[in-house]
TIVO-2410 file (N, C-alpha, C; in nm, 3 decimals):
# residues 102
REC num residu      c1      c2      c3 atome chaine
REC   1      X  -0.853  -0.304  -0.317     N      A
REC   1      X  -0.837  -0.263  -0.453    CA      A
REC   1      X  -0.905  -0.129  -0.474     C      A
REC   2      X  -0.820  -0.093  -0.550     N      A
REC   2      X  -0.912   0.121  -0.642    CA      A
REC   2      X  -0.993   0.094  -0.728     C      A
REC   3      X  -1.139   0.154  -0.731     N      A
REC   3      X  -1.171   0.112  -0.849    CA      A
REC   3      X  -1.177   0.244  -0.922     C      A
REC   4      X  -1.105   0.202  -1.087     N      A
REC   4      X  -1.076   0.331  -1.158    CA      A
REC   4      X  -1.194   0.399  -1.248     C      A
REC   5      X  -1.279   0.289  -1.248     N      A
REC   5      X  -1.379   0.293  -1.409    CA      A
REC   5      X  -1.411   0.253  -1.466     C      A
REC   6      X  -1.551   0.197  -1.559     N      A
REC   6      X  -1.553   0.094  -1.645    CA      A
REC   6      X  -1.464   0.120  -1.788     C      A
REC   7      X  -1.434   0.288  -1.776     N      A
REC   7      X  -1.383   0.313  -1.911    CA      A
REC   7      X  -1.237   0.237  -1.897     C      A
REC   8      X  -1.176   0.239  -1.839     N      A
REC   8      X  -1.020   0.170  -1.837    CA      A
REC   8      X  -1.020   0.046  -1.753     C      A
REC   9      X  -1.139  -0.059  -1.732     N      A
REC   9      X  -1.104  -0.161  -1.721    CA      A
REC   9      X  -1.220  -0.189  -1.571     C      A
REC  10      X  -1.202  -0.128  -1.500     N      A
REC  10      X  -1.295  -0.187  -1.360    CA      A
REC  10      X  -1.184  -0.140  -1.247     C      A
REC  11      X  -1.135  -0.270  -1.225     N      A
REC  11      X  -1.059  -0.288  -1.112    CA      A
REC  11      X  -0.936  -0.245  -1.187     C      A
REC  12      X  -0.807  -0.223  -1.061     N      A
REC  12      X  -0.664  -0.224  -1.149    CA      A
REC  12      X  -0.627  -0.302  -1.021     C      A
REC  13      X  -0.494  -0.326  -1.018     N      A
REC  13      X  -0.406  -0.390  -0.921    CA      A
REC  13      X  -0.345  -0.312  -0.825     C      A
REC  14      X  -0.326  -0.394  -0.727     N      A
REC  14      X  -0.302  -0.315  -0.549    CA      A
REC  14      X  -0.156  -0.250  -0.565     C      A
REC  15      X  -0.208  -0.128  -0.610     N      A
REC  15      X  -0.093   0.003  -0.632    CA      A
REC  15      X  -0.112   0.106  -0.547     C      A
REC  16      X  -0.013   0.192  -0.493     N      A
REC  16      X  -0.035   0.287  -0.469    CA      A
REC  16      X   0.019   0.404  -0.579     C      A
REC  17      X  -0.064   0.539  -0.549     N      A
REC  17      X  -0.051   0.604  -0.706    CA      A
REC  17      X   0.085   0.734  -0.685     C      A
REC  18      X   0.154   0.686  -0.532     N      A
REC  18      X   0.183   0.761  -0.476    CA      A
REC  18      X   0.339   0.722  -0.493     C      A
REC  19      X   0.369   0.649  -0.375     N      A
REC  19      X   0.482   0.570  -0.361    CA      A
REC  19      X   0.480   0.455  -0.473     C      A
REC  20      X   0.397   0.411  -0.534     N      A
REC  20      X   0.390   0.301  -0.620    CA      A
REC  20      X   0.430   0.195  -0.565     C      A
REC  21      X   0.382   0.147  -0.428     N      A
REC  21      X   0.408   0.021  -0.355    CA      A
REC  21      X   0.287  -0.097  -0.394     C      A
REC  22      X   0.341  -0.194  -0.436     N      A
REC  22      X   0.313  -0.330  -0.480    CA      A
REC  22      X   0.293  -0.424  -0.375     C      A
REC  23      X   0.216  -0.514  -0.387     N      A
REC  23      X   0.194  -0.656  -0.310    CA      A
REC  23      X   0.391  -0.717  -0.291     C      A
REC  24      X   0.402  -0.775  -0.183     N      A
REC  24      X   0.551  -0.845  -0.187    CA      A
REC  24      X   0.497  -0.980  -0.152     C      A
REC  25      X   0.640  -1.057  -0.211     N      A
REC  25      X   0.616  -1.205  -0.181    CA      A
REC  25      X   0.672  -1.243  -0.028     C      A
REC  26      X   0.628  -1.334   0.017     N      A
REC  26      X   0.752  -1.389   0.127    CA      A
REC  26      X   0.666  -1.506   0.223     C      A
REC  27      X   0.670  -1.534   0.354     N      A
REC  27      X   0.660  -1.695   0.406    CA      A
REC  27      X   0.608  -1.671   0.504     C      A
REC  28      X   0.504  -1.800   0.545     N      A
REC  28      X   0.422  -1.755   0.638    CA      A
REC  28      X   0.502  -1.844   0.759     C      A
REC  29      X   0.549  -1.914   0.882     N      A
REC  29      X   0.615  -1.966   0.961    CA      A
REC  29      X   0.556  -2.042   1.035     C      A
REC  30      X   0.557  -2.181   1.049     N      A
REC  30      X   0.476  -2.233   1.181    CA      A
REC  30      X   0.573  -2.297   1.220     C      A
REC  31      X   0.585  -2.309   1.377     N      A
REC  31      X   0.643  -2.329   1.488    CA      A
REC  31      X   0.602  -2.452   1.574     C      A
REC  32      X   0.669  -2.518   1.649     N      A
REC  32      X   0.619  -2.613   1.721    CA      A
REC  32      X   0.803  -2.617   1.819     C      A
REC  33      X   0.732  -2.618   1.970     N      A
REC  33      X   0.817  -2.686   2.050    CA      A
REC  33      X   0.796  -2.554   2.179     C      A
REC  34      X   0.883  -2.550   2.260     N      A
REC  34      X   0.850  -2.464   2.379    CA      A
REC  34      X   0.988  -2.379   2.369     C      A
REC  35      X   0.987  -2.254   2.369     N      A
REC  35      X   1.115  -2.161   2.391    CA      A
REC  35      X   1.219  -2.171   2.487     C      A
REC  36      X   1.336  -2.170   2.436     N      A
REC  36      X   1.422  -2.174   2.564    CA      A
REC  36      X   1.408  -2.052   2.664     C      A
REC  37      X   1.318  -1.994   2.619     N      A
REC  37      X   1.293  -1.855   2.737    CA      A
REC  37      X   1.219  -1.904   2.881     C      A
REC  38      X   1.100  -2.008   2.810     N      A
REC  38      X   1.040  -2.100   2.906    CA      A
REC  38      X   1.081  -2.238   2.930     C      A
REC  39      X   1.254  -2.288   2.935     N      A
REC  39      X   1.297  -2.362   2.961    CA      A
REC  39      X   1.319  -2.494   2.894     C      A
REC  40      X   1.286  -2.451   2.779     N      A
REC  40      X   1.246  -2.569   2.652    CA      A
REC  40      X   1.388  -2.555   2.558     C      A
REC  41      X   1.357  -2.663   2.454     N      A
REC  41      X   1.464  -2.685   2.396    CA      A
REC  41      X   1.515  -2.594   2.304     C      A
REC  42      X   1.378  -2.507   2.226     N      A
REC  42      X   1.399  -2.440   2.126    CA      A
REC  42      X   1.255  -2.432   2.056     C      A
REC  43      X   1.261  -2.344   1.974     N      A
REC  43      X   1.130  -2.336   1.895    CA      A
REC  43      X   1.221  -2.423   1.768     C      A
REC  44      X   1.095  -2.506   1.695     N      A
REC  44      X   1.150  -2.569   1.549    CA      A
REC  44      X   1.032  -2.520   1.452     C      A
REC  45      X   1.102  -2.449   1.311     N      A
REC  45      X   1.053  -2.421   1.188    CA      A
REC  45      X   1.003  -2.570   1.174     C      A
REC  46      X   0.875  -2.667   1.176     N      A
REC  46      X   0.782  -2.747   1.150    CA      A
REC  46      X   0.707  -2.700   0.970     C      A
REC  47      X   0.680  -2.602   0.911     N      A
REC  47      X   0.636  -2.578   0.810    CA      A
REC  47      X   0.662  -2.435   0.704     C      A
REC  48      X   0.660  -2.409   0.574     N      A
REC  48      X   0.671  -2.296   0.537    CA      A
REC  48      X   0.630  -2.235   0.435     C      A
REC  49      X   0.453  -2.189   0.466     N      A
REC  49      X   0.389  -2.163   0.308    CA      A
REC  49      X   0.421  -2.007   0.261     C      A
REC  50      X   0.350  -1.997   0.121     N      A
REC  50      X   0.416  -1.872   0.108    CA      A
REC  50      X   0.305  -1.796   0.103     C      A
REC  51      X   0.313  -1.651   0.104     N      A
REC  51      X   0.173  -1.550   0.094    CA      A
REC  51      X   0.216  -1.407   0.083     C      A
REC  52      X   0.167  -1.298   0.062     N      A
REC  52      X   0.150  -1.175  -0.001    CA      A
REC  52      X   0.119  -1.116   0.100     C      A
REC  53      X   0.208  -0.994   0.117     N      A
REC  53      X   0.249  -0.846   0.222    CA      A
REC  53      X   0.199  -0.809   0.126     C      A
REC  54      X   0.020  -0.755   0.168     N      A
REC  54      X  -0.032  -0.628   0.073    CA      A
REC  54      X  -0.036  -0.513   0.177     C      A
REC  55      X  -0.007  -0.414   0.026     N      A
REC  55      X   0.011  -0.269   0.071    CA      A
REC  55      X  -0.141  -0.216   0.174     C      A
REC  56      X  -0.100  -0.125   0.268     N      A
REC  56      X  -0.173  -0.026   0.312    CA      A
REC  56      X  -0.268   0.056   0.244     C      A
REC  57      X  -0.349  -0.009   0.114     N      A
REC  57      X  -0.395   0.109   0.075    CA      A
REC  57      X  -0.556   0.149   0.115     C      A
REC  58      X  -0.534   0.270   0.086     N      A
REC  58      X  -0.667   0.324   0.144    CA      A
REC  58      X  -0.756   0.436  -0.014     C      A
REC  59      X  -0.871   0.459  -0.031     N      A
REC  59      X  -0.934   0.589  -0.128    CA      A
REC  59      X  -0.965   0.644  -0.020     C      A
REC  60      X  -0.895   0.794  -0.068     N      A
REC  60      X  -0.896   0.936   0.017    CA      A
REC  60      X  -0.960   1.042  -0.101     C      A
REC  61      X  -1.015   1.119  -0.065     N      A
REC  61      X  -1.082   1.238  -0.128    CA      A
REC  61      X  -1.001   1.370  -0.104     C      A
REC  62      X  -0.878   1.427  -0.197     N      A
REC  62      X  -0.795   1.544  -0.176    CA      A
REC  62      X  -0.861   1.624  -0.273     C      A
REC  63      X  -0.874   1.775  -0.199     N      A
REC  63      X  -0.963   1.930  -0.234    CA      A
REC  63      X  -0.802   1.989  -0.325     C      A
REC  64      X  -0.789   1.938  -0.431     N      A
REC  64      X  -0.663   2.073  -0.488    CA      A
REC  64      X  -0.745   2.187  -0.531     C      A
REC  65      X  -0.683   2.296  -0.432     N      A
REC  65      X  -0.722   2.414  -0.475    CA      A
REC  65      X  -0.690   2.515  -0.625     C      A
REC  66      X  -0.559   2.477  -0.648     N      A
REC  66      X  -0.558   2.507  -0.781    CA      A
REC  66      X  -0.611   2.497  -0.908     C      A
REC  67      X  -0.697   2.379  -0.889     N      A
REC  67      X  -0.830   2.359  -0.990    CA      A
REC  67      X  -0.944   2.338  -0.968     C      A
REC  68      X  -0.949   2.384  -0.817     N      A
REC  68      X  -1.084   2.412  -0.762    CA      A
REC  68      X  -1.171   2.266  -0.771     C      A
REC  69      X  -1.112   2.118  -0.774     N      A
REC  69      X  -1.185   1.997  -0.775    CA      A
REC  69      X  -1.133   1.897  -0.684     C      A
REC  70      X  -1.236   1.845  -0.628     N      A
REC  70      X  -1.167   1.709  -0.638    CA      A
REC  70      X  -1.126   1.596  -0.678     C      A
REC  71      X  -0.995   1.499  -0.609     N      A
REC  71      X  -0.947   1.411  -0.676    CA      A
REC  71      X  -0.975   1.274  -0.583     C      A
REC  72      X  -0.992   1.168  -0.582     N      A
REC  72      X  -0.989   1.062  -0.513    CA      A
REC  72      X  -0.860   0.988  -0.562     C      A
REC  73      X  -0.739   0.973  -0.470     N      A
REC  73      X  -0.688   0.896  -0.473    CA      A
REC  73      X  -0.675   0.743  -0.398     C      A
REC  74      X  -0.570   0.658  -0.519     N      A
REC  74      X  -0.599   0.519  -0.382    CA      A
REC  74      X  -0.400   0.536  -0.337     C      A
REC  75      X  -0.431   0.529  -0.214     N      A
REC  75      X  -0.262   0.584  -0.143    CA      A
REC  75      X  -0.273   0.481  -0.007     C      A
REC  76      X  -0.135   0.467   0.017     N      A
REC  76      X  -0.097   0.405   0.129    CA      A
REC  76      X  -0.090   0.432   0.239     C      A
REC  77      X  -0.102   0.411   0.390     N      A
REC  77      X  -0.097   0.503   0.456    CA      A
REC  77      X   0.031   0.612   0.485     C      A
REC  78      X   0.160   0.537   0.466     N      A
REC  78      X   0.259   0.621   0.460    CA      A
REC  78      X   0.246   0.733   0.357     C      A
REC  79      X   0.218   0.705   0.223     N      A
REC  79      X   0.193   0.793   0.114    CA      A
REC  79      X   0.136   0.879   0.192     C      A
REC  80      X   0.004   0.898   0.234     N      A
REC  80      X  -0.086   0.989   0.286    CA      A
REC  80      X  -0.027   1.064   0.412     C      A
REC  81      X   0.042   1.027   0.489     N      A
REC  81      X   0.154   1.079   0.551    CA      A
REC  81      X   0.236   1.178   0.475     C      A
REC  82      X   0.259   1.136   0.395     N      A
REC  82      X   0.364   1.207   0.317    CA      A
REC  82      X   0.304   1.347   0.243     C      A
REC  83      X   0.188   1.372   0.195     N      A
REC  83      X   0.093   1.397   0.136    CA      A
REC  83      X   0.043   1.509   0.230     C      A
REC  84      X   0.021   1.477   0.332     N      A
REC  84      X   0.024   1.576   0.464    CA      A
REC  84      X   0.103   1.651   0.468     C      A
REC  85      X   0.245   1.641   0.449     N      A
REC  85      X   0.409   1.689   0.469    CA      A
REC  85      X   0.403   1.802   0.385     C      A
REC  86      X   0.395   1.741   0.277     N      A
REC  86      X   0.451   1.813   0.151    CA      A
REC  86      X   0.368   1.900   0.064     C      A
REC  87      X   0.213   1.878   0.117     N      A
REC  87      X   0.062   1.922   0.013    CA      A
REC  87      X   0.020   1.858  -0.052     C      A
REC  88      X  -0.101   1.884  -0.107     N      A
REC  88      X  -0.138   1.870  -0.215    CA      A
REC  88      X  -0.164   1.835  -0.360     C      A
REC  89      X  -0.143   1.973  -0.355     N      A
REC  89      X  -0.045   2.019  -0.456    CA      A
REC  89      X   0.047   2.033  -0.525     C      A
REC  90      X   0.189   1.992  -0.438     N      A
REC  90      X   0.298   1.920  -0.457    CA      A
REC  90      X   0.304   1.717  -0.520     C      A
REC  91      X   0.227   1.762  -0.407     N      A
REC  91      X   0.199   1.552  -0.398    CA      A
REC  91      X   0.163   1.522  -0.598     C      A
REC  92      X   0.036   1.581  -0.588     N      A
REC  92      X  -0.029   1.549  -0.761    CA      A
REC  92      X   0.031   1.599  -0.844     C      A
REC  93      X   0.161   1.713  -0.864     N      A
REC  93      X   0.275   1.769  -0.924    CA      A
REC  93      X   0.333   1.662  -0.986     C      A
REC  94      X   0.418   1.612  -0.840     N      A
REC  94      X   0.499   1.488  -0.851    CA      A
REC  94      X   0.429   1.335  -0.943     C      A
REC  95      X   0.306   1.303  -0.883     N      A
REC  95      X   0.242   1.199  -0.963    CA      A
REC  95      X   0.198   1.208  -1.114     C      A
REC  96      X   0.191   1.367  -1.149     N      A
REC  96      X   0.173   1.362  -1.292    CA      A
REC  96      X   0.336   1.375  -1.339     C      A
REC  97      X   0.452   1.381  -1.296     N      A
REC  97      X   0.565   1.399  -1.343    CA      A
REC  97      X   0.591   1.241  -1.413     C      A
REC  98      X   0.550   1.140  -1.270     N      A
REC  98      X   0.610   1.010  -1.276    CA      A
REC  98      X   0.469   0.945  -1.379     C      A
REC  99      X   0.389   0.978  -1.436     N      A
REC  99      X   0.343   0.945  -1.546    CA      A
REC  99      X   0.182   0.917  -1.533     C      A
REC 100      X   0.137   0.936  -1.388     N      A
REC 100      X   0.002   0.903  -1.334    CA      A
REC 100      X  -0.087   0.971  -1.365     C      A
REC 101      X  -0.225   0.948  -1.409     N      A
REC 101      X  -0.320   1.005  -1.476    CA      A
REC 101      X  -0.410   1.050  -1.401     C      A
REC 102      X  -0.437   1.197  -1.324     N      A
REC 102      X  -0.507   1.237  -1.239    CA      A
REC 102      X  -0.601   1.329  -1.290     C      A
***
C-alpha cells in the first residue's frame, strides 16, 4: 500500500497512479494425482479457493526538473518501465491529464 497522508485519509487502496492497475480476482488450484508425463493417469482439480493478483507496486522518488522538486510516486513495475521510456516529465503530464493529484 502508498501512504498518501493523514490529510486525505492515511492509507488509499492498491493503485497504481500510473497505469491505474487494481488488485484482480481469480482461483487458487490444488491438484492431486500423478501426470501423465510421469505415467499416471492425469492430474485432478481436487479443490478451488479464490484470492487476489495484487499489483506490482512499488514508492519511487522522481527529480522533475521542470519544477525543480521532488515527487514520490506509488507505480508498478511495468509503469516504472514505462516512465523510463517516455520521462518524467511526460509521465506526470499524462497523470495530471487523467485527473491524478501530484
Amino acid at each position: 500500500m502508498c501512504y498518501i497522508g493523514p490529510d486525505l485519509g492515511g492509507f488509499m487502496g492498491k493503485r497504481c497512479q500510473f497505469s491505474e492497475k487494481t488488485p484482480r480476482r481469480g482461483r487458487s488450484y490444488a491438484l492431486r494425482g500423478i501426470s501423465k508425463k510421469k505415467k499416471g493417469i492425469g492430474l485432478n482439480i481436487t479443490g478451488k479457493t479464490k484470492r487476489r493478483f495484487e499489483p506490482n507496486l512499488q514508492r519511487k522518488r522522481f527529480w522533475i526538473s521542470s519544477e525543480e522538486r521532488w515527487v514520490t510516486l506509488c507505480l508498478s513495475a511495468s509503469a516504472m518501465r514505462t516512465v523510463d521510456k517516455i520521462g518524467v516529465d511526460a509521465a506526470v503530464r499524462t497523470m495530471r491529464m487523467q485527473g491524478e493529484k501530484i
